[in-house]
N, C-alpha and C positions, 0 to 999 in steps of 0.2 A: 408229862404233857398236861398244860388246863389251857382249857377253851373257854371265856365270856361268850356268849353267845345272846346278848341281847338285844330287845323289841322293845321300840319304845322302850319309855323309861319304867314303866311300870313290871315288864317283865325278863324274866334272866334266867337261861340255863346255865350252870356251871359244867362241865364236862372233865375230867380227869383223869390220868392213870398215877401210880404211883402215890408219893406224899405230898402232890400238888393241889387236893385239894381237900377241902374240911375234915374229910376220914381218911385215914390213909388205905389207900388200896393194894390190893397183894399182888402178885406178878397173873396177868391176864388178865384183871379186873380193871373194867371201868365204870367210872362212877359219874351221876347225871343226881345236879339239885337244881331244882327250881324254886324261882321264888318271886312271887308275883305281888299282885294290889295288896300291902296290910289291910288285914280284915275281912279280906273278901274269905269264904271258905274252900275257896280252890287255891289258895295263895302258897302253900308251902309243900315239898317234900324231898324224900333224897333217895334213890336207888345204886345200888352197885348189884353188879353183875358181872359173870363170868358167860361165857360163849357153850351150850350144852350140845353133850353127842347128840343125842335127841331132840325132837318139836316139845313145844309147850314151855310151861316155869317148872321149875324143884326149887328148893331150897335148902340152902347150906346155911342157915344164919352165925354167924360169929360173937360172940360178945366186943362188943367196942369200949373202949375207955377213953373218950373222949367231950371235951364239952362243948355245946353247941350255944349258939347266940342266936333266935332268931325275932326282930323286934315285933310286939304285941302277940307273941306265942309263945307256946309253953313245949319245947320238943323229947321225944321219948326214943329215945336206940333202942332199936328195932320195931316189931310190926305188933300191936299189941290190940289191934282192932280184926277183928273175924273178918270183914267185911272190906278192909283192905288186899291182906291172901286172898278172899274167894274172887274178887275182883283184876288179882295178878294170874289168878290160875284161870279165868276167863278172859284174860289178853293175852294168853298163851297160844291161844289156836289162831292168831290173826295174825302171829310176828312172825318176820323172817328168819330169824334164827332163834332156836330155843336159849333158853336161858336160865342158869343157878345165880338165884339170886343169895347175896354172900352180905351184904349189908342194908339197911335201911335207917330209915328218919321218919316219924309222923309229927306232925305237930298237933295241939289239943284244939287247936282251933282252927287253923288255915289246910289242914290235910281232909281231903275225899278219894272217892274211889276214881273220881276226872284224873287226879294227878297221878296216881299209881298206874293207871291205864294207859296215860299219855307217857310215861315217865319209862314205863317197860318198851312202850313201841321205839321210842328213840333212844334207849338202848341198843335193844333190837337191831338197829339199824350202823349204829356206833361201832354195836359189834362184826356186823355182817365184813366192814370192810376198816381202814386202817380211819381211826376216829378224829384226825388229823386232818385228812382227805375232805371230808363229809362237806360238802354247801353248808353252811349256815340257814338258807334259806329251802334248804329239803330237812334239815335239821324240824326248822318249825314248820313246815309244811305235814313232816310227818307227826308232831307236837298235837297238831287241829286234826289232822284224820282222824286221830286214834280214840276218837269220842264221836260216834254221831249224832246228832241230836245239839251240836256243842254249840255255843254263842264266841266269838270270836272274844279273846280277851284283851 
């Protein structure tokens, strides 16, 4: 399964199970990249996750061997910033379904803790029900809650 899931031209979820999208995902896992304004410093990231017994994030991380392209960025497999974790482990008490998070993307320039935060809630939500299903426009709905304080992109 992959879902384009785009706004405007400027911004794009990708959504996938399986080897349908940029990392390949294991069976239960789905995975969510976004990728907005070059340049901007909220413009890039990529989550996968798995659906947890439990509330809140854990993590499984994986090594991935994989390359990524993303233009005017520089990207890193996996989470290699403090401050992205502590930021997934404080969108943990707000999602609907917990989550093991089993893959990632930061990029050196376009990644912040907006996108990790938005990036878990629509997970979250991907996972709660069959990610097929999901409105496109609860999709990004849930994309803008998941930051308050957020300027619309």
């Amino acid at each position: 399964m992959r879902r384009d899931l785009v706004r405007r031209q400027l911004s794009r979820l990708v959504a996938w199970t399986g080897n349908d999208g940029p990392v390949p995902a294991a069976a239960g896992v789905v995975g969510v990249e976004y990728r907005g304004r070059l340049g901007h410093p909220s413009s890039y990231g990529l989550l996968m996750a798995r659906a947890a017994d439990s509330p809140g994030v854990q993590f499984d991380l994986s090594p991935a061997s994989v390359a990524l392209s993303v233009p005017c960025d520089e990207v890193t497999l996996g989470l290699t910033e403090p401050e992205y974790r502590a930021a997934l482990y404080a969108a943990g008490h707000d999602l609907r379904v917990g989550l093991v998070i089993t893959g990632a993307v930061e990029g050196k320039l376009g990644s912040s803790i907006v996108v990790f935060t938005r990036l878990a809630a629509v997970l979250s939500v991907l996972l709660a029900v069959d990610a097929e299903s999901v409105d496109a426009t609860k999709v990004w709905a849930t994309w803008d809650d998941a930051w308050p304080g957020r300027s619309r992109p």
